[in-house]
NULOPA-716992 format. One record per residue (C-alpha): residue in three letters; x, y, z. Coordinates in steps of 0.1 Angstrom, whole numbers, plus 2048, in hexadecimal, padded with zeros to 3 digits. Layout:
REM residues N
resn / east / north / up
ALA / X / Y / Z
...
//
This chain:
REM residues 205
resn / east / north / up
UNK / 82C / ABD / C2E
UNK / 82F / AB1 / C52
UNK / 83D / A92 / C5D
UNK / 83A / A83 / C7B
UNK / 85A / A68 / C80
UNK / 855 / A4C / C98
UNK / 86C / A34 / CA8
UNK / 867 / A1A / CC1
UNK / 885 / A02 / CC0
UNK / 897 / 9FD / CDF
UNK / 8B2 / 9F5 / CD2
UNK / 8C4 / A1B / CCB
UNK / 8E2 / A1F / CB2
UNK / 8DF / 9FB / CA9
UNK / 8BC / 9FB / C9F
UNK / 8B8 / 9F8 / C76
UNK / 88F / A02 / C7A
UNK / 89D / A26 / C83
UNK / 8B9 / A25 / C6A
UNK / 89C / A1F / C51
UNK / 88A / A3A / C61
UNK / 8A2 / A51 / C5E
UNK / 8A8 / A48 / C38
UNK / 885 / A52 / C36
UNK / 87F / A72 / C47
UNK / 8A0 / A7D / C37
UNK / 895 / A77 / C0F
UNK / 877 / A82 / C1A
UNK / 87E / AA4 / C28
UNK / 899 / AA6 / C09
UNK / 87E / AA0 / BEF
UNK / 86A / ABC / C07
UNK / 884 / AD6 / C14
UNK / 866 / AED / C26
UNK / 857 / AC8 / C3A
UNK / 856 / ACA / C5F
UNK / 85E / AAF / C73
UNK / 851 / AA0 / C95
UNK / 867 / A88 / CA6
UNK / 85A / A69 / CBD
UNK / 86E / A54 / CD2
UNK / 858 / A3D / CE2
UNK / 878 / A27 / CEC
UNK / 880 / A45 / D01
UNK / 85F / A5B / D08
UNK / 83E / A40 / D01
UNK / 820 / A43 / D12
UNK / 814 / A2D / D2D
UNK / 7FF / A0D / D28
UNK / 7D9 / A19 / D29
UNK / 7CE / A11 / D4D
UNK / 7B1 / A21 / D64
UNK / 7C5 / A42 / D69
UNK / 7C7 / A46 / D41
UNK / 7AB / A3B / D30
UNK / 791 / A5B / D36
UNK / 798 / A64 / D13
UNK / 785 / A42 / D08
UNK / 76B / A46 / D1F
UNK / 763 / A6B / D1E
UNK / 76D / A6B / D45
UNK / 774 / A8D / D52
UNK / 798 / A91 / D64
UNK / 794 / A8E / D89
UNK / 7B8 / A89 / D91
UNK / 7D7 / A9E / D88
UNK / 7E5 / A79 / D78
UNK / 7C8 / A77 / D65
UNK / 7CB / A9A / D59
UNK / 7F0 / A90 / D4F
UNK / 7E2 / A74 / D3D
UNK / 7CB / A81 / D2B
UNK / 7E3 / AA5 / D20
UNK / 7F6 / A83 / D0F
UNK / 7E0 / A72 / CFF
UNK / 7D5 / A94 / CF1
UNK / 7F4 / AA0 / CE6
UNK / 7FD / A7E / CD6
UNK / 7DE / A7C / CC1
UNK / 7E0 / A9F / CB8
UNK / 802 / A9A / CAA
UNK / 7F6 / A7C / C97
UNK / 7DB / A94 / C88
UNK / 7F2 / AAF / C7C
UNK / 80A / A93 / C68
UNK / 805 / A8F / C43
UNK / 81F / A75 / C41
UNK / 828 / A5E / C60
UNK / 849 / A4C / C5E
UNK / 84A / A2E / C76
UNK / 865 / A1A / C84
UNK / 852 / 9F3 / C90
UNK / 86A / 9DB / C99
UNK / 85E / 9B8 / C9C
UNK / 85F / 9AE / CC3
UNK / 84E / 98C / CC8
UNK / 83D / 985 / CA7
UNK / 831 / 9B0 / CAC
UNK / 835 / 9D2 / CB3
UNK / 848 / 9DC / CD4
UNK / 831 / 9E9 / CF0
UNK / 83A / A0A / CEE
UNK / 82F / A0F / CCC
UNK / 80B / 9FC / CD0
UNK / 808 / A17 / CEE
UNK / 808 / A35 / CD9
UNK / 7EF / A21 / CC2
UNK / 7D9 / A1C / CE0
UNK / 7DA / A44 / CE8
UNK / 7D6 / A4F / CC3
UNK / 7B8 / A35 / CC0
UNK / 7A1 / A4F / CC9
UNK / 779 / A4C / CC2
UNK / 76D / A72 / CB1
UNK / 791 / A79 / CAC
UNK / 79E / A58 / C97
UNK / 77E / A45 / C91
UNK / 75C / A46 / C95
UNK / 742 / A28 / C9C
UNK / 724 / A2E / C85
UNK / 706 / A1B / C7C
UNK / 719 / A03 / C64
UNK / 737 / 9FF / C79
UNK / 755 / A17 / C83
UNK / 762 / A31 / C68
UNK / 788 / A3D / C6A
UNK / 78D / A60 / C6C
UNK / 7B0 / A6A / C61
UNK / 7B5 / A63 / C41
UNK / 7CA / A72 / C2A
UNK / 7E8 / A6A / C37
UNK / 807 / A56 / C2C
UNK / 819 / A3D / C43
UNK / 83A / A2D / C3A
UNK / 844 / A15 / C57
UNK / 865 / A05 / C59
UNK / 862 / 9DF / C5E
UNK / 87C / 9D0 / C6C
UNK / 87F / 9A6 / C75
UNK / 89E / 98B / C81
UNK / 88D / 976 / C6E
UNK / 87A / 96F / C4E
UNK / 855 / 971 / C53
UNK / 847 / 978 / C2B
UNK / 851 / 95D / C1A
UNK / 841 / 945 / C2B
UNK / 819 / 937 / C39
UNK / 82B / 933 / C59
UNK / 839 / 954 / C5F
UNK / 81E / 964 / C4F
UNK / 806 / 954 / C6C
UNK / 820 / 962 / C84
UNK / 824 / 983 / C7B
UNK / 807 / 99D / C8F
UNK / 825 / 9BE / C83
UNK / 81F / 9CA / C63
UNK / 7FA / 9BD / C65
UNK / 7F0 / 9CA / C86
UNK / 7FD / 9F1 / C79
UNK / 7EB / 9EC / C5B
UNK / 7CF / 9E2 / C6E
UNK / 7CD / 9FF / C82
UNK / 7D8 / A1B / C6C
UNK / 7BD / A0C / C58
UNK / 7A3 / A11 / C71
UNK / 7AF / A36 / C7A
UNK / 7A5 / A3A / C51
UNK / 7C7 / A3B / C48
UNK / 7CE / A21 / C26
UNK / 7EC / A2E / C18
UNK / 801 / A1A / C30
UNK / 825 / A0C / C1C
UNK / 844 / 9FA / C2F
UNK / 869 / 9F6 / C2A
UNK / 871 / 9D7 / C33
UNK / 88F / 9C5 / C3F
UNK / 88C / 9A4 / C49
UNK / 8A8 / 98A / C54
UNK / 8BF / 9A2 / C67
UNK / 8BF / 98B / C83
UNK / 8CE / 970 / C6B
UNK / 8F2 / 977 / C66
UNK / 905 / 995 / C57
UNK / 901 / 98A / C34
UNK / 8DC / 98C / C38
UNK / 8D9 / 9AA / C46
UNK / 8F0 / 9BD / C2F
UNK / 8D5 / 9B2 / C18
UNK / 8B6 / 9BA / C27
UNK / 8C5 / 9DC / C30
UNK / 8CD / 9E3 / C0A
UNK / 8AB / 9DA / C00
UNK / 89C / 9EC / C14
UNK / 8AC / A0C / C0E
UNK / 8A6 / A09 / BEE
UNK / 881 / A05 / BF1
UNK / 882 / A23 / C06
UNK / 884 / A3B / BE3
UNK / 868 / A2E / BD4
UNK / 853 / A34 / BF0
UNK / 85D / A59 / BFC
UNK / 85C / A66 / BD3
UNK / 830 / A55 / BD8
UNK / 830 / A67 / BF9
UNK / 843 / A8A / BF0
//
């Protein structure tokens, strides 16, 4: 098994998406002593924003520049390290009703046409399935329990969305929601979500 871990809180030792993370990747690699393991930081080391100098490997551009070189040696490297995962463990925070920036850059440079997906005649076709993705949700606030903060919430649906597209279906969450509501609540999201987190690793292991 390989596992590629991702976190993109900015928010280091106090962020409880890479506490959940962590949780993961460690009953994971317990229930699979031989599993390698690729670390992301994209809080630390994320990829620029697309822009003119980076986008060649959309447009089939040829490198003209030694910045667009650079750019394109990440945007390979990223997506190649997305290829080699069987199970992807993702730390998305909720930052302004979604993900934080840095983690919809790396989904920019992974979304790759004849690498991820494909357009055919009857529309585009994802090309890297067989994967699992666990992502660690993590909210202040409650969002599920309610039409309102369903309508709000463009986190758990915009991954989904995209790892979707890429051909990957198998996508699960640990959730804790209401952190940002007092220490009573989060005590509790944190225990639920840990204890969600068995489940899922034993259907991913």
């Amino acid at each position: 098994m390989r596992i590629l871990h991702i976190d993109s809180s900015i928010t280091g030792a106090n962020s409880v998406s890479r506490e959940l993370t962590a949780a993961v990747v460690e009953n994971l690699k317990q229930a699979n002593p031989e599993a390698q393991v690729d670390y992301l930081d994209l809080a630390v080391n994320a990829p620029s924003h697309l822009s003119p100098v980076s986008i060649g490997f959309r447009t089939g551009q040829q490198a003209s520049t030694e910045a667009e070189r650079q750019e394109n040696a990440i945007s390979e490297a990223l997506v190649s390290q997305f290829l080699a995962a069987d199970v992807i463990v993702m730390g998305a925070p909720f930052y302004n009703f979604t993900i934080p920036s840095q983690l919809k850059a790396w989904f920019d440079r992974v979304a790759q046409a004849g690498r991820t997906f494909q357009y055919t005649a009857t529309g585009p076709q994802g090309l890297a399935g067989g994967k699992k993705v666990i992502v660690a949700s993590t909210r202040g606030g409650m969002y599920s329990t309610s039409e309102i903060g369903q309508a709000l919430e463009h986190q758990e649906s915009y991954v989904k969305v995209m790892f979707n597209f890429m051909g990957v279906t198998d996508v699960s969450y640990v959730r804790a929601e209401g952190i940002g509501m007092g220490p009573e609540a989060r005590a509790k999201a944190l225990e639920a979500a840990h204890a969600s987190i068995d489940a899922l690793v034993t259907v991913a292991a």
